[in-house]
Backbone as CSV, one residue per row, in Angstrom:
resi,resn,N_x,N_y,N_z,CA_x,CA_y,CA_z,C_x,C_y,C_z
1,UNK,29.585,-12.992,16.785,30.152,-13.940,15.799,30.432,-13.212,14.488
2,UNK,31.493,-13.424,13.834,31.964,-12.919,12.731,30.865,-13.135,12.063
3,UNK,30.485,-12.322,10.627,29.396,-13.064,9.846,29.887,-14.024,8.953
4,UNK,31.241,-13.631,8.152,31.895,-14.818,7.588,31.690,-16.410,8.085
5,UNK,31.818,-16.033,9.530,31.857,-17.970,10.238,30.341,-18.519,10.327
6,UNK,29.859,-17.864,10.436,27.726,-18.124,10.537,28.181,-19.386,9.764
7,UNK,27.624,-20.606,10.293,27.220,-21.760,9.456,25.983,-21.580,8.636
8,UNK,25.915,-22.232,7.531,24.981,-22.177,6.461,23.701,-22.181,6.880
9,UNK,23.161,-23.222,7.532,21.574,-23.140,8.073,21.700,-21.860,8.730
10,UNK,22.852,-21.673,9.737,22.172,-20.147,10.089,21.725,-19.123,9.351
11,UNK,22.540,-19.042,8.579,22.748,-18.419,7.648,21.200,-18.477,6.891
12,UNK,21.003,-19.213,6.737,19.510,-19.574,6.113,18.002,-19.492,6.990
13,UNK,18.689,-19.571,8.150,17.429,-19.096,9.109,17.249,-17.583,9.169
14,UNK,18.762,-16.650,8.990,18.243,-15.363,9.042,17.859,-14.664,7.406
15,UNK,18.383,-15.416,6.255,17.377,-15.007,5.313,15.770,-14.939,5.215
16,UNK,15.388,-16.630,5.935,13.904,-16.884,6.166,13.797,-15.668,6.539
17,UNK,13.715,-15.318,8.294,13.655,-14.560,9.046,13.394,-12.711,7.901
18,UNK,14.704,-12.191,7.509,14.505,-11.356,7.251,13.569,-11.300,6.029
19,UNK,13.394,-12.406,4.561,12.228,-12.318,4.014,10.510,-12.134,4.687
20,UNK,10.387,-12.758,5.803,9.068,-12.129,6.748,8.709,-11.188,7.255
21,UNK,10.211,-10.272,7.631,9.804,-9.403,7.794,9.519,-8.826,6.566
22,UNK,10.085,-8.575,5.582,9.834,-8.208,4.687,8.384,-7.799,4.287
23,UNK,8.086,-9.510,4.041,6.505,-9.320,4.018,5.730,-8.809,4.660
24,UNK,6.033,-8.726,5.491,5.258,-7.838,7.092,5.085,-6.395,6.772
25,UNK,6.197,-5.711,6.287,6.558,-4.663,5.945,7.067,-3.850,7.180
26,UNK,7.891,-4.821,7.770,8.812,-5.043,9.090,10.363,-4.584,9.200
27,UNK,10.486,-4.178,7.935,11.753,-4.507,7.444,12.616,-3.313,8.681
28,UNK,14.047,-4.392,9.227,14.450,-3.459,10.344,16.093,-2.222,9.838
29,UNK,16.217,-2.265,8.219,17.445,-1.451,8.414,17.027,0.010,8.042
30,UNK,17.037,0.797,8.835,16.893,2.447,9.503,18.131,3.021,9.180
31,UNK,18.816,2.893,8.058,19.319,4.148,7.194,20.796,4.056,7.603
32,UNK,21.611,4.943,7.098,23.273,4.636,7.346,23.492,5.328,8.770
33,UNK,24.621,4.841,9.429,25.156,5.188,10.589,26.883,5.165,9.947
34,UNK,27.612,6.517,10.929,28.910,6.919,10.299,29.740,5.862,11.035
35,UNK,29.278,5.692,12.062,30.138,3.791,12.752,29.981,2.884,11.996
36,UNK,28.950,2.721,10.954,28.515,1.790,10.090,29.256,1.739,9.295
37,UNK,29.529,2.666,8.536,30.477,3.227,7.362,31.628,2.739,7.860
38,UNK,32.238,3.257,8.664,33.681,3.228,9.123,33.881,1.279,9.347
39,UNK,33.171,0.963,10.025,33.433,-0.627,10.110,33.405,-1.302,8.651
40,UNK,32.356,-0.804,7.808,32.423,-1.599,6.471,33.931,-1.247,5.483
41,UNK,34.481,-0.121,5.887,35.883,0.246,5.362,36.658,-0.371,5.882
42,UNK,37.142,-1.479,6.342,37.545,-2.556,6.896,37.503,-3.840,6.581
43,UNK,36.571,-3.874,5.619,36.284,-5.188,5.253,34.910,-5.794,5.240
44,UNK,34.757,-6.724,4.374,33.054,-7.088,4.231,33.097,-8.759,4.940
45,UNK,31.862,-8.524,5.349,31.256,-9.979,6.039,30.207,-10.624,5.995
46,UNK,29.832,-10.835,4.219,28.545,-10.979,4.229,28.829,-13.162,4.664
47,UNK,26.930,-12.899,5.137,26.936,-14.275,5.288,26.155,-15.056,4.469
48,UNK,25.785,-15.014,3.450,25.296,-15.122,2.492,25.641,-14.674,0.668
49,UNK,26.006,-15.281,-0.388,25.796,-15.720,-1.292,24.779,-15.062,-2.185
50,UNK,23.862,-14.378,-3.220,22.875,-14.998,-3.997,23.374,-14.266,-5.341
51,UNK,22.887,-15.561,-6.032,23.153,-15.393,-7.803,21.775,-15.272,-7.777
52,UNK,21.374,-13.889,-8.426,19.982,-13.450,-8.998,19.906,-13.170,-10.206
53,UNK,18.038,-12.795,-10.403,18.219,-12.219,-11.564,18.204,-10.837,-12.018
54,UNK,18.522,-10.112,-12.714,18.868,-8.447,-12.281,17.557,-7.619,-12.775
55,UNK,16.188,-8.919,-13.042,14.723,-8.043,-12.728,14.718,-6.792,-11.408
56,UNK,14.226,-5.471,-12.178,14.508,-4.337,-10.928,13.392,-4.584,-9.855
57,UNK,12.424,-5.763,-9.926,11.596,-6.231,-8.791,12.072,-7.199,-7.566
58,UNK,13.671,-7.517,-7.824,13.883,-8.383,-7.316,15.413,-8.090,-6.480
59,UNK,15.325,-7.186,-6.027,16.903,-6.823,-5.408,16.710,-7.508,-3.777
60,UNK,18.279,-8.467,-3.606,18.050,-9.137,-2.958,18.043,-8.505,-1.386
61,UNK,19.174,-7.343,-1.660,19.133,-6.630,-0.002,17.928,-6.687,0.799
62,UNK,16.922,-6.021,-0.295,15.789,-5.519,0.342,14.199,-6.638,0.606
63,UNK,14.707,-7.148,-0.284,13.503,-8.788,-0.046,13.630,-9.668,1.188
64,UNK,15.270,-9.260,1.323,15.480,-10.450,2.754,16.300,-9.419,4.323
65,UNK,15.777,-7.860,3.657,15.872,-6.502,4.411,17.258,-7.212,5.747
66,UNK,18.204,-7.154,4.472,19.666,-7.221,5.051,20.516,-5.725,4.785
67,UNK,21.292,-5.871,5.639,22.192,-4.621,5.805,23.345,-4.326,4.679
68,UNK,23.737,-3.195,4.936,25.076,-3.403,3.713,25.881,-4.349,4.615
69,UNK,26.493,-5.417,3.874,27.936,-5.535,3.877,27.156,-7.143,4.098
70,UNK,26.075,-7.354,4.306,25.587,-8.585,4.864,25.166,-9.442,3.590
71,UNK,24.996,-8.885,2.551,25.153,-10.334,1.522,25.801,-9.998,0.202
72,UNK,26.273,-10.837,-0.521,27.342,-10.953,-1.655,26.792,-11.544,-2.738
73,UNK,26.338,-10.321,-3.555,25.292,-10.851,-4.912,25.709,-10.358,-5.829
74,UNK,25.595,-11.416,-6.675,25.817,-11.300,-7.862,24.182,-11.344,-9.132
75,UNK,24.011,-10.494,-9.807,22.399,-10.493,-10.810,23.016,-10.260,-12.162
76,UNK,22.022,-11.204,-12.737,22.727,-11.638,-14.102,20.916,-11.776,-14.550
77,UNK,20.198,-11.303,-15.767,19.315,-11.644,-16.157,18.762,-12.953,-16.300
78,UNK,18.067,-13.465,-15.626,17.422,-15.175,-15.812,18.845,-16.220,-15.105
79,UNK,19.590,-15.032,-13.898,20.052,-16.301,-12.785,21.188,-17.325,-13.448
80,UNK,21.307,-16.793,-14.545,22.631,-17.922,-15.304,23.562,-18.151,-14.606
81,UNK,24.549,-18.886,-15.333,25.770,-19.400,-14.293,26.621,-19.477,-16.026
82,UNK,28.202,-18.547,-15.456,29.147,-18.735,-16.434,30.373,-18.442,-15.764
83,UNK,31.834,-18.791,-16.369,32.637,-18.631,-15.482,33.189,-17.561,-14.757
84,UNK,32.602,-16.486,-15.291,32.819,-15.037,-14.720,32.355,-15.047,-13.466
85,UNK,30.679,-15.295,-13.563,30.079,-15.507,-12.290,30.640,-16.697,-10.748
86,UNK,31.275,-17.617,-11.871,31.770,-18.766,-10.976,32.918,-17.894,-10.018
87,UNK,33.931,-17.238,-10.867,34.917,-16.575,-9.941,34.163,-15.703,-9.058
88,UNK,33.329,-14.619,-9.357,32.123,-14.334,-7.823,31.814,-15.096,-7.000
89,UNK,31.939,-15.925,-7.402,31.184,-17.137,-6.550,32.126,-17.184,-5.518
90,UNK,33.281,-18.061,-6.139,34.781,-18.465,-5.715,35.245,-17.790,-4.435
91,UNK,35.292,-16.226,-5.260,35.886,-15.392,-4.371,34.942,-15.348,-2.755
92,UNK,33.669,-15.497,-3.069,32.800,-14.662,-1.775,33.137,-16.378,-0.732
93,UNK,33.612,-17.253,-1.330,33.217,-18.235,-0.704,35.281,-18.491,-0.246
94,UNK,35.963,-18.278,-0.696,37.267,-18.761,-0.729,38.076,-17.170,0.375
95,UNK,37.873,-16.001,-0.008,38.161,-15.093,0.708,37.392,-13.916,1.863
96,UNK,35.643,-14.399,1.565,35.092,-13.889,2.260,34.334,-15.153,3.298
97,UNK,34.704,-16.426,3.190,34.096,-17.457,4.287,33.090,-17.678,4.082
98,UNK,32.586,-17.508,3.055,30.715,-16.996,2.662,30.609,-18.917,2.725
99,UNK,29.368,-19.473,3.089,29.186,-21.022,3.578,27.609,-20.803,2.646
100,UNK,27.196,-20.092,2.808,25.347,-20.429,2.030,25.396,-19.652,0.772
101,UNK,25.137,-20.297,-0.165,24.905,-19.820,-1.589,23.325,-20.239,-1.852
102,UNK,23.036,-18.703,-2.930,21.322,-18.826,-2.828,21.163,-19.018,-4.419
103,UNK,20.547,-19.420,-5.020,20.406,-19.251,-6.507,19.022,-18.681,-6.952
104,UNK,18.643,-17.476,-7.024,17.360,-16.883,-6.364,16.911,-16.555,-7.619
105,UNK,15.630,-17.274,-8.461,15.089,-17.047,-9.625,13.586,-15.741,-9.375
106,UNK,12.842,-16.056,-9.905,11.731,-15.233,-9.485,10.363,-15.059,-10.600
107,UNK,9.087,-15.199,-10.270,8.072,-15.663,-11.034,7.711,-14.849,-12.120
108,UNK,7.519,-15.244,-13.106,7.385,-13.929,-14.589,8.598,-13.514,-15.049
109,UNK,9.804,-14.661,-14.709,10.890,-14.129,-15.680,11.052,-13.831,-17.343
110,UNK,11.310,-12.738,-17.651,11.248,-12.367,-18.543,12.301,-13.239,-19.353
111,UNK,13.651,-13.567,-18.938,14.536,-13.846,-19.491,14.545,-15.679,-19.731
112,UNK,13.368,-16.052,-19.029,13.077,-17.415,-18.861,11.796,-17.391,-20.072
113,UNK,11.169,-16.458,-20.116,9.919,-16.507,-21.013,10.466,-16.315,-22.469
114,UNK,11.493,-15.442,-22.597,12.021,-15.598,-23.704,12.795,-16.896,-24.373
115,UNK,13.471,-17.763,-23.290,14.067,-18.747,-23.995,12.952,-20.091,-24.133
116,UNK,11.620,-19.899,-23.623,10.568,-20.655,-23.810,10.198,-20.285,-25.386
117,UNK,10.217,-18.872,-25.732,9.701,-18.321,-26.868,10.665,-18.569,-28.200
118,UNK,11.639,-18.585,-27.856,12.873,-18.907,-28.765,12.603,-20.817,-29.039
119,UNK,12.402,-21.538,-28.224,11.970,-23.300,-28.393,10.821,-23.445,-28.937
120,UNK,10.230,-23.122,-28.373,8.528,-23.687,-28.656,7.716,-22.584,-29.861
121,UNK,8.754,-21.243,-29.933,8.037,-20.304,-31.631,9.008,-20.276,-32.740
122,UNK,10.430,-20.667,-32.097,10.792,-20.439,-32.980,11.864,-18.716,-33.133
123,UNK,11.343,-17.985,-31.927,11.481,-16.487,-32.179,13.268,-16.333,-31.457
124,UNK,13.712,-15.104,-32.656,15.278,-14.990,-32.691,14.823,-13.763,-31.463
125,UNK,16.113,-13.313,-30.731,15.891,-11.879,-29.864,17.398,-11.390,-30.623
126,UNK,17.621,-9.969,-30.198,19.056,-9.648,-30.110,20.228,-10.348,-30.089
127,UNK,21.305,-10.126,-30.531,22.310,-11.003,-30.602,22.687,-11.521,-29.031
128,UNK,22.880,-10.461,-28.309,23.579,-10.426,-27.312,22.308,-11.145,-26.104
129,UNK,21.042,-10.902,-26.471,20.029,-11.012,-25.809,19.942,-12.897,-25.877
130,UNK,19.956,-13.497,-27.084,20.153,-14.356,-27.735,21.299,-15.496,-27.136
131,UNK,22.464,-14.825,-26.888,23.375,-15.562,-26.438,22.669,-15.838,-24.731
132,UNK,22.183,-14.899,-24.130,21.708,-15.196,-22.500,20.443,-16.453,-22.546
133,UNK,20.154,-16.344,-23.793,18.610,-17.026,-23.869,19.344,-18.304,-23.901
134,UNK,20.197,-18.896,-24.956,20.448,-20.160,-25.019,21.692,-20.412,-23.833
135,UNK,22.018,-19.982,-22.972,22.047,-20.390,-21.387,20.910,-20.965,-20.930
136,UNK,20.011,-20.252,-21.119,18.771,-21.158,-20.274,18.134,-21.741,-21.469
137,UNK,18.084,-22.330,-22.603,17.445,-23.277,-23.127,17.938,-24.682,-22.913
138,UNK,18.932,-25.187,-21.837,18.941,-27.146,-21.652,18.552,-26.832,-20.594
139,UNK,17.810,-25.922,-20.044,16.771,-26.318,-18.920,15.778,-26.409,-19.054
140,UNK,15.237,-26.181,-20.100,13.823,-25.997,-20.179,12.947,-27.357,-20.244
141,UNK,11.896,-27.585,-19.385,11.588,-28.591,-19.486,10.416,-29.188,-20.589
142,UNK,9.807,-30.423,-20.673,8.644,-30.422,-21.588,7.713,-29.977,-20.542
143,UNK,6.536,-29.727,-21.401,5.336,-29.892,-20.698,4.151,-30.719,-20.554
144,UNK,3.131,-30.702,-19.921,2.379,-31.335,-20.191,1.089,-30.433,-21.216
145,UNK,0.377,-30.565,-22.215,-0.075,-30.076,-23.450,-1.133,-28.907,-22.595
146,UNK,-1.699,-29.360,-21.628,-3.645,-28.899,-20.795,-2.510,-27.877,-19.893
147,UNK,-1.232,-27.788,-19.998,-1.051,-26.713,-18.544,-0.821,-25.305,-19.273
148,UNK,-1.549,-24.070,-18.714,-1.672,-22.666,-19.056,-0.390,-22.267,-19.213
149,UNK,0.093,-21.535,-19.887,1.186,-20.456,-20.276,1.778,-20.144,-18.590
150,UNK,0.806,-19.992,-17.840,1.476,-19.186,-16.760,1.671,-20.097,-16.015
151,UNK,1.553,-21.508,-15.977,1.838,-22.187,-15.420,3.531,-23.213,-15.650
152,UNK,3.104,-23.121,-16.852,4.426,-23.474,-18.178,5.677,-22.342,-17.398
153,UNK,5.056,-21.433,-17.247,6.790,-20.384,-17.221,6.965,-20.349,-15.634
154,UNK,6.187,-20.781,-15.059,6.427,-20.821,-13.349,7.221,-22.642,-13.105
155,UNK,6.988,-23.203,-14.417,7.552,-24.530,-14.261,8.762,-24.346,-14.518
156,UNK,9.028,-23.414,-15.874,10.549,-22.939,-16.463,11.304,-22.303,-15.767
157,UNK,10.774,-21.785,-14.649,11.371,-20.539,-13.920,12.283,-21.284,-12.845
158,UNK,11.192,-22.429,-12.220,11.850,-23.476,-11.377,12.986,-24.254,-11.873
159,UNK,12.721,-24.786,-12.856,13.954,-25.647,-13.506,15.018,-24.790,-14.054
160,UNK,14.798,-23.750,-14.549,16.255,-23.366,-14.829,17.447,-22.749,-13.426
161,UNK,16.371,-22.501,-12.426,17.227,-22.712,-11.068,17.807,-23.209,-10.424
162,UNK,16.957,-25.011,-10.915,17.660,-25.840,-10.618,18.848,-26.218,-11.509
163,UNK,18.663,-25.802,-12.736,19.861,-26.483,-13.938,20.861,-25.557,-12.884
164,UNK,21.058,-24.024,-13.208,21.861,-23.356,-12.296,22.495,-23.870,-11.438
165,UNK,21.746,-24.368,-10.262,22.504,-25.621,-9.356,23.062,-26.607,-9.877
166,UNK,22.921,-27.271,-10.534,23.156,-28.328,-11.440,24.536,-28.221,-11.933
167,UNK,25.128,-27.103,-12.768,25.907,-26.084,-13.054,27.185,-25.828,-12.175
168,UNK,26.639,-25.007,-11.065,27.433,-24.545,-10.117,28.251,-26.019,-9.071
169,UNK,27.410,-27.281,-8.918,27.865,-28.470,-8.210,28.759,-28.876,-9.208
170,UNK,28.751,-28.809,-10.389,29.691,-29.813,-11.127,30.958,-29.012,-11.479
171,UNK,31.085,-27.952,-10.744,32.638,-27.373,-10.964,33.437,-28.292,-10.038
172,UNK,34.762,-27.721,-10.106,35.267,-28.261,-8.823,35.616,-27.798,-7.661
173,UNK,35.617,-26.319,-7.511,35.742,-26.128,-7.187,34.260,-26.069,-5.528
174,UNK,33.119,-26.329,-6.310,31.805,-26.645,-5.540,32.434,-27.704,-5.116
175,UNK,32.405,-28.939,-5.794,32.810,-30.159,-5.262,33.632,-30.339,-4.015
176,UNK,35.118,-29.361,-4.314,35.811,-29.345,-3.152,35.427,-28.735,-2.040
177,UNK,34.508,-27.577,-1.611,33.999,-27.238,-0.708,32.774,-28.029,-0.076
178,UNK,32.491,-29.013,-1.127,30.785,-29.769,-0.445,31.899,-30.971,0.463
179,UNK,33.074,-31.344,-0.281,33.833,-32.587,0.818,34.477,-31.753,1.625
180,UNK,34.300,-30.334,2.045,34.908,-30.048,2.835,33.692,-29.661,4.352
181,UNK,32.481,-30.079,3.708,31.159,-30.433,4.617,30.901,-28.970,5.319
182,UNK,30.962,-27.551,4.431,30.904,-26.357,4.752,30.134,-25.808,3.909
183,UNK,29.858,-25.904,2.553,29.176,-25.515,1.855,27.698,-26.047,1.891
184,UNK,26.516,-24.889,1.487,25.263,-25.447,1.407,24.606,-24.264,0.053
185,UNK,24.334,-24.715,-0.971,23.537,-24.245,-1.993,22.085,-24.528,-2.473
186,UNK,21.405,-23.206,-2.281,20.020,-24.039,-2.362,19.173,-23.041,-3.394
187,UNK,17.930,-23.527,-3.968,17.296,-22.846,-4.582,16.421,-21.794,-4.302
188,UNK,15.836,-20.681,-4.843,14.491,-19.767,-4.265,14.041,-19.700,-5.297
189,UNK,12.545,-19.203,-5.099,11.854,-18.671,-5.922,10.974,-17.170,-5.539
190,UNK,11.233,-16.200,-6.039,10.469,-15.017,-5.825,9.516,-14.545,-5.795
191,UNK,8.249,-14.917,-5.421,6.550,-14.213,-5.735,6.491,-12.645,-5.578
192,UNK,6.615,-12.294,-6.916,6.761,-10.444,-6.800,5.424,-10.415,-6.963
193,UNK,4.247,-10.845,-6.834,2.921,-10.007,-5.998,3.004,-10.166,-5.011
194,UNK,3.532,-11.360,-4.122,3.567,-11.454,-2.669,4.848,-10.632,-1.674
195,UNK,5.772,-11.046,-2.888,7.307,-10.477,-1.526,7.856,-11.928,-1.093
196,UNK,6.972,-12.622,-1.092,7.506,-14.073,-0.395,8.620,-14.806,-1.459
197,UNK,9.584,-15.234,-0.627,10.368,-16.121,-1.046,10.233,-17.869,-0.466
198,UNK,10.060,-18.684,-1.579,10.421,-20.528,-1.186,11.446,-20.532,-1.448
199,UNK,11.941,-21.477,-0.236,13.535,-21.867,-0.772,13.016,-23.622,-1.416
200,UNK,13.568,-24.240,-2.266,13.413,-25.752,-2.926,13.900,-26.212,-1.947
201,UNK,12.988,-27.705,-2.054,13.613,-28.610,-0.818,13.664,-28.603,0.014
202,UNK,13.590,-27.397,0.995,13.057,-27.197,2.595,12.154,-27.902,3.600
């Protein structure tokens, strides 16, 4: 089967799949082959999607120990969504058949802890640093007063994944692919002491 045509759950069963192995330390891709090469000069077929975040703990090839050519990512610090990224999006889904989009956050974001730190202290970052932060500040949620810091940014980490989704459905171009009953977008979250990935809602 082409990988382009993989329907989305499949598509999502072999991410599961290859995140376990992962964890296992199972992982099955054994290095380049010159047939390998030569077929990917032909064209790409990933079956999978993920908007990450470009933490160097979190590269998606190797967490869900996929091959080249097998997923179409885009990493942006703290997982944002802007229209640059949307045309990535567009494209992997409009010319590469791509059906599962991942929106893959990950625990101890830095870029999530900062726009907590910018609300609740008060604290300016870099200009440019600054502009990424208030992307993720209308996600941020309240809290409740008794919950720990590390619990607070594992709450922030979740919700701004979901705003992300949130984001990405209200284009139209999402819209037109969800009535076209082909598209499936879902959330993750990254445990970089574990390796393990949750997908939301599963």
């Amino acid at each position: 089967m082409d990988a382009a045509s993989i329907p989305a759950d499949e598509a999502l069963r072999r991410l599961i799949a290859g995140n376990d192995r992962f964890v296992r330390g199972e992982v099955g891709f054994s290095g380049l082959r010159k047939e390998m090469l030569l077929d990917l000069s032909a064209g790409q077929r990933p079956f999978a999607m993920i908007l990450g975040c470009s933490d160097s703990r979190v590269p998606p090839e190797l967490i869900f120990d996929a091959g080249l050519g097998e997923l179409f990512v885009v990493r942006v610090a703290g997982n944002v969504f802007s229209p640059v990224i949307a045309g990535s999006m567009q494209y992997a889904g409009v010319h590469l058949g791509t059906n599962l989009f991942v929106v893959l956050g990950h625990e101890g974001c830095g870029a999530v802890d900062a726009a907590l730190e910018t609300r609740d202290k008060g604290e300016l970052h870099h200009s440019r640093i600054q502009l990424l932060v208030d992307k993720i500040s209308p996600s941020l949620p309240e809290f409740d007063p008794k919950r720990s810091p590390a619990a607070r940014l594992a709450q922030a980490v979740e919700s701004n994944v979901r705003w992300t989704i949130e984001q990405i459905l209200e284009t139209p171009e999402a819209r037109a692919r969800q009535a076209e009953g082909h598209l499936k977008l879902v959330g993750a979250i990254y445990e970089i002491a574990t390796g393990h990935v949750t997908f939301l809602d599963l």
